[in-house]
C-alpha positions in Angstrom: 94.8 113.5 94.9 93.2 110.7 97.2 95.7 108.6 99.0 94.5 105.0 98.6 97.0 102.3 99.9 94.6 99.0 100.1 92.6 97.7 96.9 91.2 94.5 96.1 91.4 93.1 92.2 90.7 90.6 90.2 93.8 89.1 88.0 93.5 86.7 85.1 95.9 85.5 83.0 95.1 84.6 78.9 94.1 81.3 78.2 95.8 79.0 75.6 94.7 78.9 72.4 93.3 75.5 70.7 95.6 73.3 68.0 94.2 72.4 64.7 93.0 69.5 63.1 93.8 69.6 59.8 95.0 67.9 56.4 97.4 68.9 53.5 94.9 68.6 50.5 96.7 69.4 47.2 96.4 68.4 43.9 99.0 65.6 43.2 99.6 65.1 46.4 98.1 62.2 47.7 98.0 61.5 51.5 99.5 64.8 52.8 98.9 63.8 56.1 98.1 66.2 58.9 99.2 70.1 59.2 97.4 71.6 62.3 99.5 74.1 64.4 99.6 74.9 67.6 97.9 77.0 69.4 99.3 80.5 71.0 100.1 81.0 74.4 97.9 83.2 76.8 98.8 87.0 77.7 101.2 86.9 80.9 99.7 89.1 84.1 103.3 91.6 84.5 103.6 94.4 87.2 105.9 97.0 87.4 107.0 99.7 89.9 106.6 103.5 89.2 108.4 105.9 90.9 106.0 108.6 89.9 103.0 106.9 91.3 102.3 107.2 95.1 98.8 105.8 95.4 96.3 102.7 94.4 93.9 105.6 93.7 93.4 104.2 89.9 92.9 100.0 90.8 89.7 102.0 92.5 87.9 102.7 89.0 89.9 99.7 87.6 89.4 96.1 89.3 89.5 93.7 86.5 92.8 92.8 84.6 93.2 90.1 81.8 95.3 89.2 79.6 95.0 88.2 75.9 93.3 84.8 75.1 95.8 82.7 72.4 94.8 82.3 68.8 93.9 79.1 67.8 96.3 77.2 65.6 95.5 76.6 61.6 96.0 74.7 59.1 99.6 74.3 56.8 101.2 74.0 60.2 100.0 77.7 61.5 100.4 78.5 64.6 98.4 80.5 66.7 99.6 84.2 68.2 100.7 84.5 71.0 98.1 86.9 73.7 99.5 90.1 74.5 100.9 90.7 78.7 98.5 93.2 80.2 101.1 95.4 82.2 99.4 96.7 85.8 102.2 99.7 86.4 101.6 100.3 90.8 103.4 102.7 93.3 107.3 101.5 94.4 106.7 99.6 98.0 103.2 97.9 96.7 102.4 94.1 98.3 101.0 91.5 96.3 98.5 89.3 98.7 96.5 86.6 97.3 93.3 87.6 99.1 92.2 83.9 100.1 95.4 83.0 101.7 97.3 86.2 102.7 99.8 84.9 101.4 102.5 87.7 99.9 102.7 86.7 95.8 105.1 89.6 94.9 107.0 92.5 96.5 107.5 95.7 93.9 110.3 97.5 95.3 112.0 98.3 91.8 111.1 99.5 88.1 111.7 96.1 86.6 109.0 94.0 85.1 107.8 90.7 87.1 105.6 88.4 85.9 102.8 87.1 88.4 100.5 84.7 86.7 101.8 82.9 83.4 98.9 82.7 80.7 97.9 79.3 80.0 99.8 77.1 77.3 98.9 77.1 73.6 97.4 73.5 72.9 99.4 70.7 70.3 97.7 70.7 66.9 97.6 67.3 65.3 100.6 67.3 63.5 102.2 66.6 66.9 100.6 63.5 66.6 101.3 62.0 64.0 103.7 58.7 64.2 104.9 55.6 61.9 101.6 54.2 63.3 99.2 56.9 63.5 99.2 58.2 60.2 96.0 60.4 60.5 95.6 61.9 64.1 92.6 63.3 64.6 93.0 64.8 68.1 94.5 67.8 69.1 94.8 69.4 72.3 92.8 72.4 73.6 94.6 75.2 75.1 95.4 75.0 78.9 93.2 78.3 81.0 95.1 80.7 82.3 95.5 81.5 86.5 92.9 83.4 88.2 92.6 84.9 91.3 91.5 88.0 93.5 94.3 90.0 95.2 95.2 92.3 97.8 97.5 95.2 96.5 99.1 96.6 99.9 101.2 100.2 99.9 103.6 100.6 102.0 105.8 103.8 101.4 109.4 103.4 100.7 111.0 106.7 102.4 114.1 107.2 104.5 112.9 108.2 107.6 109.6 108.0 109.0 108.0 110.5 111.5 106.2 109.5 114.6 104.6 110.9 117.2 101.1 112.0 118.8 98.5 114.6 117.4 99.5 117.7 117.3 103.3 116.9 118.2 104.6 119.2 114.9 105.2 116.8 112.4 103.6 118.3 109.7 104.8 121.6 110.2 108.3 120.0 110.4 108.1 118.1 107.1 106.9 121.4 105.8 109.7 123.2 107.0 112.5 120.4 106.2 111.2 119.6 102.4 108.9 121.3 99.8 105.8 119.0 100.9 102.7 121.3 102.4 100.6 119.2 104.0 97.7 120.4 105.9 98.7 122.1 109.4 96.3 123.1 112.0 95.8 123.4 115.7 93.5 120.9 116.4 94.3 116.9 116.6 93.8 114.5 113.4 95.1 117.6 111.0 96.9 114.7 109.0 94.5 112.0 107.8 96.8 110.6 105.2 100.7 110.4 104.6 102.7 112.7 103.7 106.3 112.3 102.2 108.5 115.0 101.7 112.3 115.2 100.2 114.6 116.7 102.2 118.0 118.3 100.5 121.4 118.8 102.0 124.3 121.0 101.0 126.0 118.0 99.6 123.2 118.0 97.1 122.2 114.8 98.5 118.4 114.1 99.6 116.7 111.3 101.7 112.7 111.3 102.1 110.7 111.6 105.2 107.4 110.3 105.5 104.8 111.6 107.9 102.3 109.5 109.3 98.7 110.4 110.8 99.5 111.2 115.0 99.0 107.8 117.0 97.8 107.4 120.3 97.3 105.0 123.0 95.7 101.8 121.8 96.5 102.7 118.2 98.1 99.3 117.5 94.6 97.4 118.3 92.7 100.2 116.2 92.4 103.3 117.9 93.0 106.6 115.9 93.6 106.8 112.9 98.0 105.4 113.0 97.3 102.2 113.7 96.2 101.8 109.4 99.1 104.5 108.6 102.3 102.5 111.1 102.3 99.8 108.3 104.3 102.9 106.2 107.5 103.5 108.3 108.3 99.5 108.3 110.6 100.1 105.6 112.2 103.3 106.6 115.9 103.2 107.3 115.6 105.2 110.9 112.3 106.8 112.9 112.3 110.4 114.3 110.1 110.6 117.8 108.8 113.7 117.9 107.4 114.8 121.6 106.6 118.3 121.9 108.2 120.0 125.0 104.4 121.9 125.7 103.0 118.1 126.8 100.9 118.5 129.4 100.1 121.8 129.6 96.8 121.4 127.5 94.0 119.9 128.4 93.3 116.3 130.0 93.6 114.0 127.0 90.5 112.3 125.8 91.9 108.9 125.5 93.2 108.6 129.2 97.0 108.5 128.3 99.5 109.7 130.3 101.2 112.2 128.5 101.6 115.0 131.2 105.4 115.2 129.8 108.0 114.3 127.1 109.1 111.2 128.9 105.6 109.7 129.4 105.2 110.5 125.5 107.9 108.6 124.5 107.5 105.6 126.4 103.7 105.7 124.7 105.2 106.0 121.5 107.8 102.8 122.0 105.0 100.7 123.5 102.6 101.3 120.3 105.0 100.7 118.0 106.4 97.4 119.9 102.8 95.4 120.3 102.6 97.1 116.4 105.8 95.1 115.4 108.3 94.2 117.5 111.2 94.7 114.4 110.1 98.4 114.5 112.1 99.4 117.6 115.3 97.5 116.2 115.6 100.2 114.0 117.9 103.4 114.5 115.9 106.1 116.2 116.8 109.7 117.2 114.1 111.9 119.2 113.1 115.5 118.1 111.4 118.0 120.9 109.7 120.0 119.2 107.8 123.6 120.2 111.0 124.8 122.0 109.9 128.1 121.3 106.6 127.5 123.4 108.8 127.1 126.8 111.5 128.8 128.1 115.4 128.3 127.1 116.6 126.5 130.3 112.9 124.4 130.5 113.7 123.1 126.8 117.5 122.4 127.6 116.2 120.3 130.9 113.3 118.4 128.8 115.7 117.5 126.4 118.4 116.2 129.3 115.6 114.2 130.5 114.3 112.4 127.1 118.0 112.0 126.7 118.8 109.9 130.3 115.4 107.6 129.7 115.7 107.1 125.9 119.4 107.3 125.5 118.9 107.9 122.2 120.3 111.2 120.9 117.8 114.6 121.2 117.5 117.4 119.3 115.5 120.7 121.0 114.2 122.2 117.8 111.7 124.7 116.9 110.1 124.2 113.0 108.6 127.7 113.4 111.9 129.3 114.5 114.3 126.9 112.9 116.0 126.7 115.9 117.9 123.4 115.9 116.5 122.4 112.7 120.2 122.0 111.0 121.9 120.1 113.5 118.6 117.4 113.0 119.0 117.1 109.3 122.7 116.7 109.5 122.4 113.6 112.1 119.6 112.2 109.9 121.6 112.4 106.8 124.5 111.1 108.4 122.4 108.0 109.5 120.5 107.2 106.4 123.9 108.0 103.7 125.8 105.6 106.4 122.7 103.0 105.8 123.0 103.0 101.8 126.6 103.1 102.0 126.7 99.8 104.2 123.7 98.2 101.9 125.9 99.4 98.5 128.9 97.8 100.2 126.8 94.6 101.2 125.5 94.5 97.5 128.8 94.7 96.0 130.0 92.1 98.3 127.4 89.6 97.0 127.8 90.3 93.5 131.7 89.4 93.9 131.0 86.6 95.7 128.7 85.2 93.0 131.1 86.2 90.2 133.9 84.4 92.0 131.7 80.9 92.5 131.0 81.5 88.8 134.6 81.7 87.4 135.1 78.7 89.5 132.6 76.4 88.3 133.5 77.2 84.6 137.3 77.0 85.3 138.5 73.7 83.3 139.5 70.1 85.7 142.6 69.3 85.5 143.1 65.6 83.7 145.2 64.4 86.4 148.0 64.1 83.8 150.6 66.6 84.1 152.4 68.5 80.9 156.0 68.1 80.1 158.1 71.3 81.1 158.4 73.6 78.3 162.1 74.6 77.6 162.9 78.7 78.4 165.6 78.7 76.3 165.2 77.6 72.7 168.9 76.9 71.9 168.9 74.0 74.8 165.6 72.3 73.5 166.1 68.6 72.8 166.0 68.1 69.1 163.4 66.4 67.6 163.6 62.6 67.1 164.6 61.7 63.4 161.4 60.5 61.2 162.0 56.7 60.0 
């Protein structure tokens, strides 16, 4: 399947639909005055997340939406149906932009409907109009048009952690080896063209989702490569996983001119691009993966690592996807990090969901009168008696 995350469409709500001008005419019934009904109301523009979509591959064939005009009121006080919602179902993570402004409309991060553009009101038939002075109305109101506009639908990949690194760094072969995903793997650079997410199981029988991006390289935030289109996806990821390859430098001399004659150069690279990216990237948790151990000798890995380790100090893992050396302890740590994440945003949740209930019991809780209630007697044998009735 083709990986499309960027369409334009065109979205247009239903329009209203007319009121009625009309007269009760019956036999023995002079004057009936008017009946005309309303109008119906237009069809409602609704999305809705799916988790089993992970593409805008269909809006591709698909550009125009609309929903259903109103029926036009009638007469004997009729009233017109309402237009049926047209329901655009999109990938979990998808961006609503108004394509004029830029301006974000709607966020789709759950399964739940949300309407975006309301269809236009159902018009007033004349019997609204009728008063103690305006017996016979002869206007009624046409239905209001429903919103229009071109949009920008915008993917961005809800996963857990999100992989980074340059070409050829093993990222592929690592999500392959982690999860059931197979994406392409090769030896040449640009294997991956388009992401790749992959779900990765523990012995807990708990999973978390890694997302591979297409390799970045230098420049890649002002349009270089192919990552700088692809870093929009690890934005919402809970934590990032550098991967530097411990055999840097021992190919040949990189086209673009980047310094990456070792790990340390590599991940400086990899910060920089993803700071002048977005800055909020490298506030989030990262851990640092060298991969290809198995390409360099024991002690030459161990003293990579230490390195990576004393510039980043972030916490590295030597591994080896084609061995699967060191390939438990780095899905242990990432569990522990993302499970720690939901369990502090589940806390956080539950925590504003008591608060709210509390404010709520508050504001319905009765005020006192400012009057306060005679004492109430424990003891029924030592109540006063009751004042004799004149």
């Amino acid at each position: 399947m083709k990986f499309v995350d960027q369409v334009k469409i065109h979205l247009q709500a239903g329009n209203g639909g007319r009121g009625c001008v009309s007269f009760r005419r019956e036999k023995f019934i002079p004057r009936g005055g008017p009946n005309g009904g309303d109008g119906g109301n237009g069809g409602d523009i609704v999305f809705q997340g799916s988790a089993s979509k992970s593409t805008l591959l269909d809006f591709q064939f698909q550009k125009y939406f609309k929903g259903e005009n109103g029926v036009a009121g009638g007469g004997r006080d009729r009233h017109g149906r309402n237009g049926e919602s047209t329901l655009t179902v999109v990938p979990l993570g998808t961006i609503v932009k108004s394509e004029e402004t830029g301006e974000v409309l709607l966020e789709v991060l759950d399964e739940e409907p949300h309407v975006l553009l309301k269809g236009g009101r159902g018009g007033k038939g004349n019997a609204r109009f009728k008063t103690s002075t305006n017996r016979v109305p002869m206007e009624a109101e046409p239905g209001e048009p429903g919103a229009g506009l071109w949009v920008l639908l915008e993917l961005k990949l809800m996963a857990d952690v999100g992989l980074v690194g340059f070409p050829n760094a093993g990222k592929s072969t690592l999500i392959s080896r982690i999860s059931k995903a197979r994406p392409k793997i090769a030896d040449y650079p640009f294997t991956t063209l388009v992401p790749n997410l992959g779900v990765v199981r523990t012995a807990g029988f708990e999973s978390f989702v890694v997302a591979d991006i297409p390799g970045i390289i230098a420049g890649a935030h002002s349009g270089a490569g192919l990552g700088h289109r692809f870093l929009k996806h690890i934005e919402r990821t809970a934590m990032l996983l550098l991967l530097v390859p411990a055999d840097a430098g021992q190919g040949a001399e990189e086209a673009d001119g980047s310094d990456r004659t070792n790990p340390v150069a590599q991940h400086r690279i990899l910060l920089d691009e993803l700071r002048q990216f977005s800055p909020g990237l490298l506030e989030k948790t990262r851990a640092v993966a060298l991969t290809k151990t198995d390409l360099v000798p024991a002690q030459e890995a161990l003293r990579l690592a230490e390195e990576l380790r004393q510039a980043s100090g972030e916490p590295v893992f030597p591994i080896s996807a084609v061995t699967g050396d060191g390939i438990p302890e780095l899905i242990r740590h990432l569990a522990q990090q993302v499970f720690a994440r939901r369990a502090a945003e589940r806390q956080a949740a539950e925590s504003q969901v008591a608060e709210r209930q509390a404010s709520g019991s508050q504001s319905l809780a009765p005020q006192g009168s400012g009057r306060t209630a005679p004492a109430q007697p424990a003891d029924p044998e030592h109540a006063p008696a009751a004042a004799p009735l004149d």
